[in-house]
C-alpha positions, 0 to 999 in steps of 0.5 A: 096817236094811241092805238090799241094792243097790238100782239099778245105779250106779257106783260100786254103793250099798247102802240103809241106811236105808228106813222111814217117818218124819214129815215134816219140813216138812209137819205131818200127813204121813209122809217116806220117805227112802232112805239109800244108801251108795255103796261108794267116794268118787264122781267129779265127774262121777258127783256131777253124775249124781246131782244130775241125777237129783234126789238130795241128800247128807247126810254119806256118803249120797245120797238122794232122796224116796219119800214114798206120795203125796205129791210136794210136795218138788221138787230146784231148780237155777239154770241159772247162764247166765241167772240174773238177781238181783231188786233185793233180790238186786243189794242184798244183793250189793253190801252183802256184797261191802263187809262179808264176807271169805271163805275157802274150804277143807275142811270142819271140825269145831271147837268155834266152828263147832259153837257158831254151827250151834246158834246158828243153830238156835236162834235161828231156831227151826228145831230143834223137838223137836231137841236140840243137836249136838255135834262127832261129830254136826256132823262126820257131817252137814257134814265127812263126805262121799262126794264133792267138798265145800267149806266156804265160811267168811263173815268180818266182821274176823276174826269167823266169822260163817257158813259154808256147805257145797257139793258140787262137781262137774264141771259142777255146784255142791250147796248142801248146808247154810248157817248164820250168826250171827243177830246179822247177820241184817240183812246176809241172808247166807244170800241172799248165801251162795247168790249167792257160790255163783252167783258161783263156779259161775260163775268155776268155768264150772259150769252149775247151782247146786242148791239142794235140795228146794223146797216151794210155799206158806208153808213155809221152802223157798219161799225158793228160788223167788226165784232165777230163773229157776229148774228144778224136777225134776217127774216125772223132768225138769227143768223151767223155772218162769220166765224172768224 
């Protein structure tokens, strides 16, 4: 359902969509998710205001939660002067800067790239109750956009074997989405994926890398609480979580 302007921004956004959902992380509870639309492509600079503000983007549209009472996804971000990889971390590093080669361009739709995301679904099982995307599907979720976006692609020889999605601001990197062939999960590259982009943040002198919404406990966001130290977005501000 289209509703009307939501807040005052630049560029101006309409909400698309406003209703309530299941929650599709935490089993028992309803999401609200606010879809807006901005009216034209944003800048650098406007991205990294959004992103300072706790959204995420999912093709052409921003949002943010608006759960009724409940507050357990909280927007992550690396300050990427002072982040320190564990001993794991430094490992999986070491190993994916001898194994992948990388290529880094626009996003694309292809046949192989849509086979590897269903894959990826698959196999570790996160597509409960969900059925296989197809190119237009694929193409509205991960080369759509409203703003500044990378593809990362991950290479073994010359096998695909993951890519991964990024937005791009002035002052600060979005990892939007990543997936890999889990024939290689031994080689961890989601872990890796994440540290590359720490990497180009900063080659690229940006200042925070956001990982999206992270949700304490035994839930398949906790992941992101291992890159420290870390920022969690409570109650409207950044806050630090750990400076070791």
């Amino acid at each position: 359902m289209l509703n009307s302007m939501r807040e005052a921004r630049t560029p101006p956004e309409v909400v698309v969509h406003d209703g309530l959902e299941n929650c599709p992380y935490l089993p028992g509870r309803l999401s609200r998710l606010p879809m807006r639309y901005p009216l034209r492509a944003l800048s650098r600079s406007e991205m990294d205001e959004r992103l300072a503000a706790g959204d995420r983007r999912q093709g052409s549209f921003l949002y943010r939660t608006a759960c009724p009472g409940c507050q357990a996804c909280q927007p992550l971000r690396i300050p990427i002067a002072t982040f320190r990889p564990n001993k794991t971390q430094r490992r999986v590093w070491r190993n994916g800067e001898s194994l992948f080669r990388i290529e880094i361009g626009e996003p694309t739709v292809e046949p192989r790239r849509v086979e590897l995301y269903n894959l990826h679904k698959r196999q570790r099982n996160l597509a409960r109750g969900e059925s296989s995307i197809d190119e237009a599907g694929y193409s509205a979720f991960l080369v759509d956009s409203c703003c500044e976006t990378i593809e990362i692609r991950y290479f073994i020889g010359t096998e695909l074997i993951g890519v991964a999605t990024a937005d791009v601001g002035r002052t600060s990197m979005s990892a939007v989405y990543c997936y890999f062939n889990p024939a290689y999960s031994r080689h961890s590259p989601g872990v890796y994926s994440v540290l590359h982009e720490i990497d180009l943040c900063r080659k690229w002198g940006l200042v925070h890398l956001y990982l999206g919404f992270y949700i304490a406990g035994p839930t398949r966001m906790a992941y992101k609480a291992n890159y420290r130290p870390h920022e969690l977005f409570i109650d409207g501000r950044w806050e630090l979580q750990d400076s070791g």
